[in-house]
C-alpha positions in Angstrom: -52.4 -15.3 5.5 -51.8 -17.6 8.6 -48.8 -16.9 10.6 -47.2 -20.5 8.9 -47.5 -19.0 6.2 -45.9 -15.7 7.0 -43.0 -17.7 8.0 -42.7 -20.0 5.4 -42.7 -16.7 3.0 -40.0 -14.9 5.0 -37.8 -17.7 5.6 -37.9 -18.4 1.6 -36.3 -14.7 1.2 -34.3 -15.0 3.6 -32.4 -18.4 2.2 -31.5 -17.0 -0.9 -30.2 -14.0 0.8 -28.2 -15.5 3.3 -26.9 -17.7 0.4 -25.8 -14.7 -1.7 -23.8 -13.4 1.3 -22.4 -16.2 1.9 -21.3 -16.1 -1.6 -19.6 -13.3 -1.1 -18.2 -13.9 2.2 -14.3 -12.8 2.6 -14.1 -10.1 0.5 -13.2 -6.6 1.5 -13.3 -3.3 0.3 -10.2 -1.7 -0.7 -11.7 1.6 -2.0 -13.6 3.5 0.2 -15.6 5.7 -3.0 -15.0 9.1 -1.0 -11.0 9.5 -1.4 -7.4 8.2 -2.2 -6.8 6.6 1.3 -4.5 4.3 1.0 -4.0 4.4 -2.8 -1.0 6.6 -4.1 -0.8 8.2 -7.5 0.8 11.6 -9.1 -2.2 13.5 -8.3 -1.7 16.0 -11.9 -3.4 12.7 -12.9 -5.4 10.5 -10.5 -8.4 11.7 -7.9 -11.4 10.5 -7.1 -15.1 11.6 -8.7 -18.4 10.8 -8.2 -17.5 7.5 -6.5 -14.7 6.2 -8.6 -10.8 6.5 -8.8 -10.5 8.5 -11.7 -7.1 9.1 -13.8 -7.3 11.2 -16.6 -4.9 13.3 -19.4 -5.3 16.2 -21.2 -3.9 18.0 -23.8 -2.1 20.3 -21.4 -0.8 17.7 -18.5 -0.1 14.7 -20.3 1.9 11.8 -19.2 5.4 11.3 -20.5 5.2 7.8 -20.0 2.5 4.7 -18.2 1.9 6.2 -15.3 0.1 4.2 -12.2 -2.1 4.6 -8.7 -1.1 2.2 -6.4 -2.8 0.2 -3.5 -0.6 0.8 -0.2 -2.0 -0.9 1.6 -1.5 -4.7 1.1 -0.2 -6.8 -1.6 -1.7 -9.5 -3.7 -0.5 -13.4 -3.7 -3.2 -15.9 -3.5 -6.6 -13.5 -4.5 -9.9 -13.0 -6.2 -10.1 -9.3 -7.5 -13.5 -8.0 -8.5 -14.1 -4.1 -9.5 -15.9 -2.3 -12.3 -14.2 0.0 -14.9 -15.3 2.3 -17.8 -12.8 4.0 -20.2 -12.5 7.0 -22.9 -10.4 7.3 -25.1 -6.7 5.6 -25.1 -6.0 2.0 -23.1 -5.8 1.3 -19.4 -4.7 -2.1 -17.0 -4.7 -3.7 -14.1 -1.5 -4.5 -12.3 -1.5 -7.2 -9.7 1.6 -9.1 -8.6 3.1 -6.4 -9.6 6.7 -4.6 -9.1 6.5 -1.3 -7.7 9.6 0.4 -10.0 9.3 3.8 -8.0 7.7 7.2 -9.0 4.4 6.1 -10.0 6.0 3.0 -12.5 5.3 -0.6 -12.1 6.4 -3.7 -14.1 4.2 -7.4 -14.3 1.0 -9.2 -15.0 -1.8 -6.5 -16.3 -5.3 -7.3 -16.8 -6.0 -5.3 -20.1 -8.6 -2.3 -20.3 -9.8 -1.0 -23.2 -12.7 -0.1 -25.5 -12.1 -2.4 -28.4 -13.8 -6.0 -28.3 -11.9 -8.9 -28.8 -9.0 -7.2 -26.8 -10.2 -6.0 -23.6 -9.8 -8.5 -21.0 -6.4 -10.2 -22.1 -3.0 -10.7 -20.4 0.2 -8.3 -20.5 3.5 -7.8 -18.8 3.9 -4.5 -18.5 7.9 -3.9 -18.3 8.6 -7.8 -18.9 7.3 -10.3 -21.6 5.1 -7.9 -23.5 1.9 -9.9 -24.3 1.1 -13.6 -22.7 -2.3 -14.2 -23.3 -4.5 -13.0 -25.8 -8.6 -13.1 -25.5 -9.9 -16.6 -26.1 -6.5 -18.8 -25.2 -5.0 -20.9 -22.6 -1.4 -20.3 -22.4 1.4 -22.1 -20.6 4.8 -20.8 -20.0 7.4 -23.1 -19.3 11.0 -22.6 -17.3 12.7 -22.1 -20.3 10.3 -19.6 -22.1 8.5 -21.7 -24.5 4.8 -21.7 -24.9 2.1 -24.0 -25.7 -0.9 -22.3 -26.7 -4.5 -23.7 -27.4 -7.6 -21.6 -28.5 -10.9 -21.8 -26.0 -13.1 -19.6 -27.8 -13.1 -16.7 -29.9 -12.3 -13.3 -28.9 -15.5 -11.9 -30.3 -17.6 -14.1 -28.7 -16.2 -13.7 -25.5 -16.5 -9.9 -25.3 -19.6 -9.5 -26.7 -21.1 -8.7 -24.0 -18.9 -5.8 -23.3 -20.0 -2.2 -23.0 -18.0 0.5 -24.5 -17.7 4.1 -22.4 -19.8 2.4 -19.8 -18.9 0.3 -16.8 -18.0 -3.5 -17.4 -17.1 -5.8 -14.2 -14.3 -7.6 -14.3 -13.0 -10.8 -12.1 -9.3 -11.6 -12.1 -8.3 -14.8 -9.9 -4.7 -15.9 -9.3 -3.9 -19.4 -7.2 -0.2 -20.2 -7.5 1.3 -19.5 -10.9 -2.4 -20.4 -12.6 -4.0 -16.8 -13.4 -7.7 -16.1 -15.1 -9.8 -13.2 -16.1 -13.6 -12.8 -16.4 -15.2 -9.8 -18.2 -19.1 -9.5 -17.1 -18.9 -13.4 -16.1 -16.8 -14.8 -19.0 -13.9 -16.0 -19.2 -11.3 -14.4 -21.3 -8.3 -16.4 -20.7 -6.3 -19.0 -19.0 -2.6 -18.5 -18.0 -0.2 -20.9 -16.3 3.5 -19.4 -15.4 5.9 -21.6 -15.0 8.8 -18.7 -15.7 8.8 -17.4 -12.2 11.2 -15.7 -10.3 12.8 -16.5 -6.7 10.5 -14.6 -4.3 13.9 -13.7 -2.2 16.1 -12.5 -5.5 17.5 -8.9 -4.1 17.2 -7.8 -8.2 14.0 -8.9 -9.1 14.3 -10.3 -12.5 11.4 -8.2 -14.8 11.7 -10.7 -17.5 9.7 -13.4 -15.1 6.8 -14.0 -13.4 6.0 -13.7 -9.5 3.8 -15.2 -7.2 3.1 -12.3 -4.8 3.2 -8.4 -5.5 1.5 -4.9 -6.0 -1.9 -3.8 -7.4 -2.3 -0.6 -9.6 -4.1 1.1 -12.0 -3.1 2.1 -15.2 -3.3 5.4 -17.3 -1.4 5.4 -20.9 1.0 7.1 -22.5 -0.8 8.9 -25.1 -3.3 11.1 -26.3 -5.7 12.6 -24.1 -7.9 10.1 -21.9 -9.7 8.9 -18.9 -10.3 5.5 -16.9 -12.5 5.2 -14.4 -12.4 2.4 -11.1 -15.1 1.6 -8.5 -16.8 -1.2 -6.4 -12.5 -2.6 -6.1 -12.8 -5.7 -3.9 -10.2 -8.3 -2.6 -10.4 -11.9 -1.5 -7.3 -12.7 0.2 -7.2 -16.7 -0.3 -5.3 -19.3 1.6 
């Protein structure tokens, strides 16, 4: 092969390269895969093994009540969140924007995580509004509470491609009050919160949305369980 023809090769493997890592270009890892630095959590439950955060309960330390490992070091307003999760057992979350209510509680928006299709992947408020959006809508909140609610696609559908005990990837984006989650590339639903609270109110009102706050991960109240977090990236956007 001549030496045009070298090049020609190797700059055709290099383009697509270069154009994958510029797809990926401000994210930063917020997990380093060896320890807890600069996450916090009641360590009876949460550690770190073989790569992953890992929170689990058992039959002889349960947990009274949701309890959560936090990220201290930043907060999340304008962001893409990427990581990959796996789960036994029981139900899990996300928090992001999140209030940190002190010893290990939080309260606001959680991505769901669980091992049931159809579920996994849809909106909660933990501590607030209860549920907001389920798999397959596209919700909008207004000032005064009421919702309008349309149907994108059906919950089934959607998940199908979801993998129970083993990892699934999932892709939660929040710009202004408009949030979205993707589960292994598809979209699960479609939120728009106009019931927001002032970003200065001294007593943070739980019963309302916020535009700037805390991530965590969740373990459950319940019987015994694990969850498992890993690859946790953030894309701070402007």
């Amino acid at each position: 092969m001549g030496k045009w023809m070298c090049g020609i090769v190797a700059l055709a493997l290099i383009v697509p390269a270069a154009a994958a890592l510029a797809g990926e270009a401000g994210f930063v890892e917020i997990f380093n895969g060896k320890d807890l630095t600069g996450w916090d959590g009641n360590p009876n439950f949460w550690s770190v093994k073989d790569g992953a955060i890992h929170g689990e309960t058992t039959k002889e330390k349960p947990t009274r009540g949701n309890t959560f490992c936090i990220w201290r070091a930043g907060k999340l307003k304008d962001f893409i969140l990427e990581l990959d999760f796996r789960i036994h057992n029981g139900n899990s979350g996300i928090q992001y924007r999140s209030l940190d209510l002190g010893n290990w509680v939080v309260s606001g928006y959680q991505a769901e995580v669980c091992n049931q299709k159809g579920k996994v992947g849809f909106l909660y408020h933990e501590k607030g509004r209860g549920y907001l959006c389920r798999v397959g809508q596209k919700v909008v909140i207004e000032k005064d509470g009421k919702r309008k609610v349309e149907k994108f696609g059906d919950p089934m559908e959607l998940t199908k491609t979801y993998k129970p005990g083993d990892w699934n990837h999932y892709r939660i984006e929040g710009r202004g009050n408009h949030l979205v989650h993707y589960l292994n590339g598809v979209k699960t639903i479609d939120f728009t919160d106009n019931q927001l609270d002032a970003p200065d109110n001294p007593k943070p009102d739980r019963r309302k949305g916020r535009l700037e706050g805390i991530l965590a991960l969740q373990i459950h109240a319940g019987p015994p369980m694990w969850v498992e977090f890993k690859n946790i990236r953030v894309k701070h956007l402007k």
